[in-house]
PAKOL-247740 format. One record per residue (C-alpha): residue number from 0; x, y, z. Coordinates in Angstrom, 3 decimals, decimal comma. Example, Ala and Ser with C-alpha at 12.3 -4.5 7.8 and 13.67 -1.06 7.14 Angstrom:
<pts>
   i       px       py       pz
   0   12,300   -4,500    7,800
   1   13,670   -1,060    7,140
</pts>
This chain:
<pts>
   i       px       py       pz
   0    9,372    2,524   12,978
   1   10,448   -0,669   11,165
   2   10,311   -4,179   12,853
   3   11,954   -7,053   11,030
   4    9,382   -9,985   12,202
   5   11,011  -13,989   12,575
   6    9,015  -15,782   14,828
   7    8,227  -19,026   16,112
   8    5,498  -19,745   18,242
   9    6,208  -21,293   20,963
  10    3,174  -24,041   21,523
  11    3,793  -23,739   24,999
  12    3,777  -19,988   25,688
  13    0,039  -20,306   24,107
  14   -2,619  -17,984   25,983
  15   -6,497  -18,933   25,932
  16   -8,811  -16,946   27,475
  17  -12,381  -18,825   28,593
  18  -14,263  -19,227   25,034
  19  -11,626  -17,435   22,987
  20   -9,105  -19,238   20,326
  21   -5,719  -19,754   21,149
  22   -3,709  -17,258   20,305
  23    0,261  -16,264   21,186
  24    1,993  -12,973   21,568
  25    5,284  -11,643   19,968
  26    6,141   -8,269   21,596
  27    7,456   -5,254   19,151
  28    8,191   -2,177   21,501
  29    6,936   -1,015   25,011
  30    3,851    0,411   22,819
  31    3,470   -2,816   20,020
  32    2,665   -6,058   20,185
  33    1,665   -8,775   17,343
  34   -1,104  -11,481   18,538
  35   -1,353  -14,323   16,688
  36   -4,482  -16,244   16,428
  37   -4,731  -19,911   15,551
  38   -7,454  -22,051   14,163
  39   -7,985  -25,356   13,062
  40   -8,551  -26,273    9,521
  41  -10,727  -28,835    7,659
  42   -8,223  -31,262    8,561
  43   -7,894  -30,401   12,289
  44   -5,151  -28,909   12,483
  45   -3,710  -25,728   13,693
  46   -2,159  -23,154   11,872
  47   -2,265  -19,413   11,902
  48   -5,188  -17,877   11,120
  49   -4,545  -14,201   11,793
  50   -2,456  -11,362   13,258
  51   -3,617   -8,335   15,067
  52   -1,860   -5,587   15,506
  53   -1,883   -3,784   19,005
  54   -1,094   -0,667   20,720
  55   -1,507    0,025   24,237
  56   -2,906    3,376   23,597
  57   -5,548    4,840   21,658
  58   -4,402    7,941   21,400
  59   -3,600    9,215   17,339
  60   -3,942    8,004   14,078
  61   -1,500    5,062   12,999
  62   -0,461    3,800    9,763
  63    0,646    0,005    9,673
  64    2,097   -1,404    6,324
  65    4,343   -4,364    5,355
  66    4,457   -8,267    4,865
  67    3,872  -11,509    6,350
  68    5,302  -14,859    5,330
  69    3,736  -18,094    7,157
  70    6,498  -20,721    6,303
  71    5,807  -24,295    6,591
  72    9,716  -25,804    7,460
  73   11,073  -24,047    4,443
  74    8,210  -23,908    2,281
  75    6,154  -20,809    2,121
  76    2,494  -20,747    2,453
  77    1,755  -18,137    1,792
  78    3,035  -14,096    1,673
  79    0,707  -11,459    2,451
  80    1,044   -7,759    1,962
  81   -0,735   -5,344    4,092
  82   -1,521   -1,475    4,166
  83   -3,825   -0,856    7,434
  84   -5,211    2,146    9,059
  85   -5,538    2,325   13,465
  86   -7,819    5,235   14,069
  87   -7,758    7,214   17,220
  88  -10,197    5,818   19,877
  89   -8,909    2,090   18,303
  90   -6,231   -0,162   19,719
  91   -5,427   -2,982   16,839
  92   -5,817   -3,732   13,103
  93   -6,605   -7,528   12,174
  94   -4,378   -8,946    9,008
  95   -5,926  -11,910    7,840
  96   -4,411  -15,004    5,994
  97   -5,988  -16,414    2,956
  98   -4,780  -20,139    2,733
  99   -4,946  -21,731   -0,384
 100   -5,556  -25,404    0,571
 101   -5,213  -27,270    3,731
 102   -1,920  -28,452    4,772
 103   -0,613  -31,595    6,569
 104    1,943  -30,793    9,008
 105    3,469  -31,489   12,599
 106    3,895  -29,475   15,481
 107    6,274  -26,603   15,701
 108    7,307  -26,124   11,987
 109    5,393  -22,762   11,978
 110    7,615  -19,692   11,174
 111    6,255  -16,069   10,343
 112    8,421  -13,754    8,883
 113    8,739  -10,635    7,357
 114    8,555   -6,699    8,603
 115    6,302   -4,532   10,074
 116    6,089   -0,229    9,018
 117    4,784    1,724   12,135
 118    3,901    5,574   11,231
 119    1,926    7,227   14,177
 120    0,623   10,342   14,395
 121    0,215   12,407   17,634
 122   -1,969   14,972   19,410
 123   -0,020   17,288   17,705
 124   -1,899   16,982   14,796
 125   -4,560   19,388   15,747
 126   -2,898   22,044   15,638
 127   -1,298   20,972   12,158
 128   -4,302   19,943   10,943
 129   -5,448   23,681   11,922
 130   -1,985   25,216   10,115
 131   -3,184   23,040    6,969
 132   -7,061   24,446    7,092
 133   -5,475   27,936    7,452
 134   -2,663   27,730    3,915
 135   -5,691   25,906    1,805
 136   -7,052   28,845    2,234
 137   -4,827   30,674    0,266
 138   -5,645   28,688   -2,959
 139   -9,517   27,671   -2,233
 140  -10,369   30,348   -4,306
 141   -9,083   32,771   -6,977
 142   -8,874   35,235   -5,178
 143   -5,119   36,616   -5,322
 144   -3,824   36,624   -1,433
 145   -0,742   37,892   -1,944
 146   -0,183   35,697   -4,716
 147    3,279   36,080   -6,626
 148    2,799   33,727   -9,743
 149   -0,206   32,380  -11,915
 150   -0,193   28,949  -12,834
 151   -1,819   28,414  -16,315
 152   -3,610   25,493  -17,370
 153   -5,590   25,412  -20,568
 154   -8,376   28,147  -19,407
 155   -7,773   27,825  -15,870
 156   -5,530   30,214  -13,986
 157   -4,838   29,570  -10,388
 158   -2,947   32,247   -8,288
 159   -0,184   30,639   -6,320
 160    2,540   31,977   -3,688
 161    6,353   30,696   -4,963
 162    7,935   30,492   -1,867
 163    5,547   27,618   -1,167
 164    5,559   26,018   -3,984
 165    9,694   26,202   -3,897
 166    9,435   24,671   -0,053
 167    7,787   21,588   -1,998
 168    8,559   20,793   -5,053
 169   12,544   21,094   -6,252
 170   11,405   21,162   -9,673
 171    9,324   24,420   -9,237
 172   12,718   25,717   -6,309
 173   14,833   25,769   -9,552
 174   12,311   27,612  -11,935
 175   11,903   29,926   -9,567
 176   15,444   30,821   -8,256
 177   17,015   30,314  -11,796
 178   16,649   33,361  -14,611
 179   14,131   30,953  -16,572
 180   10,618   32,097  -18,335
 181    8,842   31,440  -15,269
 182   10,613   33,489  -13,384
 183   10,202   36,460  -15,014
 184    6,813   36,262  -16,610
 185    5,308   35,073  -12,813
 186    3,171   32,822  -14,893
 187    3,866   28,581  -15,683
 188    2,273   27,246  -18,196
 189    1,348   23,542  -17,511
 190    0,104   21,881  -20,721
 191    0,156   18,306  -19,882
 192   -2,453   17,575  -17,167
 193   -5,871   18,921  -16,249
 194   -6,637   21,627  -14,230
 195   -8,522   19,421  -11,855
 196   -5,478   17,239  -11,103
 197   -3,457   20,894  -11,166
 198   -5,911   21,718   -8,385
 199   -5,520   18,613   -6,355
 200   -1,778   18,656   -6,324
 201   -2,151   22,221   -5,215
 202   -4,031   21,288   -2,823
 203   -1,729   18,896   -1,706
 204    1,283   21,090   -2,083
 205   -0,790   23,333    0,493
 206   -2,534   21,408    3,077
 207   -1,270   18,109    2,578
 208   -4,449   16,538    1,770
 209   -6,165   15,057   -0,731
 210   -9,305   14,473   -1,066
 211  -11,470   11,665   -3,259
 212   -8,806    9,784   -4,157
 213   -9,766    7,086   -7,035
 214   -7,318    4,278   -8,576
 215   -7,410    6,425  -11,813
 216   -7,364   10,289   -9,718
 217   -3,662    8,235   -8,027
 218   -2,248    7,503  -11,090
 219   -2,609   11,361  -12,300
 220   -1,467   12,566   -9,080
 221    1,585   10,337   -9,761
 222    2,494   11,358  -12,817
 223    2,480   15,426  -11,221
 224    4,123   14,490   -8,449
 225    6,768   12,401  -10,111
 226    7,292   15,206  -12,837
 227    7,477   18,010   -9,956
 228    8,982   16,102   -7,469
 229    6,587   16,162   -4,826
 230    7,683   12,960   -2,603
 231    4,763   12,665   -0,224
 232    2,251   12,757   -2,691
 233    3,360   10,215   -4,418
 234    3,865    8,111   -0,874
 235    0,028    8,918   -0,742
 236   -0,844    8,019   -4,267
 237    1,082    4,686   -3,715
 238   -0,335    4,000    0,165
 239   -3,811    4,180   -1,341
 240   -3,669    1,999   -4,286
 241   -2,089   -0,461   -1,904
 242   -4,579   -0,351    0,422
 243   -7,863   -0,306   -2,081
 244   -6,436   -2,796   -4,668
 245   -9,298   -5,473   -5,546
 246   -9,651   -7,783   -8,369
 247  -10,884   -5,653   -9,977
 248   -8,579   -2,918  -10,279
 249   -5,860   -4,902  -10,333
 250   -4,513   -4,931  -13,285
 251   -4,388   -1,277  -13,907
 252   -2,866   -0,789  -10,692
 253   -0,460   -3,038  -12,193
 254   -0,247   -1,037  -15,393
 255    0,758    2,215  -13,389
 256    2,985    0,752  -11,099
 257    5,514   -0,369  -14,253
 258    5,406    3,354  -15,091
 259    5,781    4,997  -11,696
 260    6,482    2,383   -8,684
 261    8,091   -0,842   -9,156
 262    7,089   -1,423   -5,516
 263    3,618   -0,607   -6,463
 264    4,124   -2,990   -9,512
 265    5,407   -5,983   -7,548
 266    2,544   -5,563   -5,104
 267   -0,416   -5,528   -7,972
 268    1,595   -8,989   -9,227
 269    1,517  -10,398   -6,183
 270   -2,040   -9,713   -5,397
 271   -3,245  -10,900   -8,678
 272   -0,780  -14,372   -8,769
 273   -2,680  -14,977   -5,661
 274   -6,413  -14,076   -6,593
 275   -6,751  -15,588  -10,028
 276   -5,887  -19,169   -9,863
 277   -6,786  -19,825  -13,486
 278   -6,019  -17,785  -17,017
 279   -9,769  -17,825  -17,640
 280  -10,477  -15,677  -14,709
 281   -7,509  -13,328  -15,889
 282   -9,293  -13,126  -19,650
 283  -12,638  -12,181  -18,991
 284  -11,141   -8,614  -17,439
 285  -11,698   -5,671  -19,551
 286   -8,234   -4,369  -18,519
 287   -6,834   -7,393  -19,134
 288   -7,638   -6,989  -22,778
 289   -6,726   -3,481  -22,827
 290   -3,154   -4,394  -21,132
 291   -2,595   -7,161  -24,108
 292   -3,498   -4,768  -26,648
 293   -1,626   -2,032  -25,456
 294    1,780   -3,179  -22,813
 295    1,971   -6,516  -24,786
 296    5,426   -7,233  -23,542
 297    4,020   -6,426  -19,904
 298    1,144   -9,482  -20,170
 299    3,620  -11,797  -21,128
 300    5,567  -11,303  -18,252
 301    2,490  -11,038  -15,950
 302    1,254  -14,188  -17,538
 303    4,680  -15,964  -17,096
 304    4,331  -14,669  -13,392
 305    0,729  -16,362  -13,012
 306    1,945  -19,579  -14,392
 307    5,642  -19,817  -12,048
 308    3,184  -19,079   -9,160
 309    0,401  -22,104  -10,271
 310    3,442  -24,566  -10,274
 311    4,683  -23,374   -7,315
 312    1,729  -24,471   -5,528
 313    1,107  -27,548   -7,329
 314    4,634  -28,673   -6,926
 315    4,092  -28,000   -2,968
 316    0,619  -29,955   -2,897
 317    2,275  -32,750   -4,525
 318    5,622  -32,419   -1,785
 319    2,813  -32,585    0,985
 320    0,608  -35,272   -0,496
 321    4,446  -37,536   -0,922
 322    5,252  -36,721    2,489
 323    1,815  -38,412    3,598
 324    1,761  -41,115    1,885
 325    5,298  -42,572    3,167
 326    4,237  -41,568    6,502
 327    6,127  -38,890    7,102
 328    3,881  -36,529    8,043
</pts>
């Protein structure tokens, strides 16, 4: 479920409960529901603070992804990508804002806009999750169960059934159903990973899971599962690095998104335009140094990024700062 989000609070449809903030409610379905909570700032005045996201039950996992925009008349805050997980037995996820500076302002210029991504999953997943224990089995270890093909990687041979892997993967449907090597032989030779990413996209490719993901583990995992077409890993790959990117990790997430997601690449630029306010900060990373040694042409444009983004906000502070001194705000 997608929700395209343009709201404006209404200051007098605020709710306040005895000792809580106030806080306003924009209704998504029969099931979801946005609350917005509002705080003062150094200044005294109130802005949005935060959003949490709501269900009425607690019944199922749910996946909630997408972005925010608090716009001040028709200047923009700030724009904040999220990736959240609601766990069954839990009825919200909380989505933060991190202001820059304080901002003057007058009632009822708030806007937030954006979209919200909904995935839920249901009590059905038991009994998948039961159907997935049940096919790992069939690759957890080499012992051949009724395997048809051998998939060959350096010294490591794997048994593996085709008819799976064909459900799957197109690129291994058209080995497989086309008079190729492969096809023949029963055996693929796979040259260009390890056989400990070959095992986890088997896994995958299995049971749909994956287990100890890392930043680095996702961006081998995308590589397999762009070169074998294997969609929802790479949704996986891409949900996590969203979802654990820090400043520190940044930047490579940054690196791998220009080879394999541009989405992936436009969210690492946003998140690092918004966490390093100066170049210095951006120099002193190790993969910073690596990136300028090795993507050259990709620093310059993250550095041009950095710099449009700097005078972006300075341009606004100085708009604001105008704006008070004539009186005008």
């Amino acid at each position: 479920m997608r929700f395209p989000i343009k709201w404006k609070p209404d200051y007098n449809g605020f709710f306040k409960l005895d000792r809580d903030p106030l806080f306003s409610i924009f209704p998504l379905s029969q099931e979801w529901s946005l609350k917005c909570i509002w705080t003062k700032d150094r200044s005294g005045i109130l802005r949005p603070n935060m959003i949490d996201i709501w269900r009425n039950s607690k019944i199922g996992d749910a996946s909630v992804s997408g972005t925010l925009s608090i716009l001040y008349g028709q200047e923009c805050l700030l724009k904040q990508r999220f990736n959240r997980s609601i766990s069954a037995g839990y009825d919200h996820t909380t989505v933060e804002f991190d202001y820059d500076c304080d901002v003057n302002c007058v009632d009822k210029i708030f806007f937030i806009d954006g979209h919200i991504k909904i995935s839920e999953r249901d009590s059905e997943s038991g009994s998948l999750t039961g159907l997935s224990d049940d096919l790992g089995c069939l690759i957890a270890t080499n012992v051949p169960y009724f395997s048809d093909v051998n998939l060959k990687c350096g010294s490591c041979i794997i048994p593996a059934h085709k008819n799976i892997l064909s459900a799957r993967s197109p690129v291994f449907a058209a080995m497989f159903s086309n008079p190729m090597k492969e096809s023949i032989t029963n055996e693929v030779d796979i040259v260009d990973i390890t056989s400990s990413v070959l095992r986890d996209m088997l896994t995958f490719i299995y049971t749909g899971k994956i287990n100890n993901l890392t930043v680095t583990s996702a961006g081998d995992l995308l590589f397999v599962a762009d070169k074998y077409q294997v969609q929802h890993l790479r949704t996986v790959c891409c949900d996590y690095m969203k979802s654990h990117i820090s400043v520190e990790n940044a930047i490579q997430i940054f690196m791998l998104g220009d080879i394999y997601d541009q989405d992936i690449k436009a969210f690492a630029l946003e998140f690092i335009c918004s966490k390093f306010n100066e170049f210095s900060d951006l120099e002193q990373s190790k993969d910073w140094k690596l990136l300028l040694k090795e993507k050259h042409t990709l620093a310059v444009e993250l550095l041009i990024s950095l710099i449009k983004v700097k005078d972006e906000k300075i341009k606004g502070y100085r708009k604001v700062q105008t704006l008070s001194v004539m009186g005008l705000l």
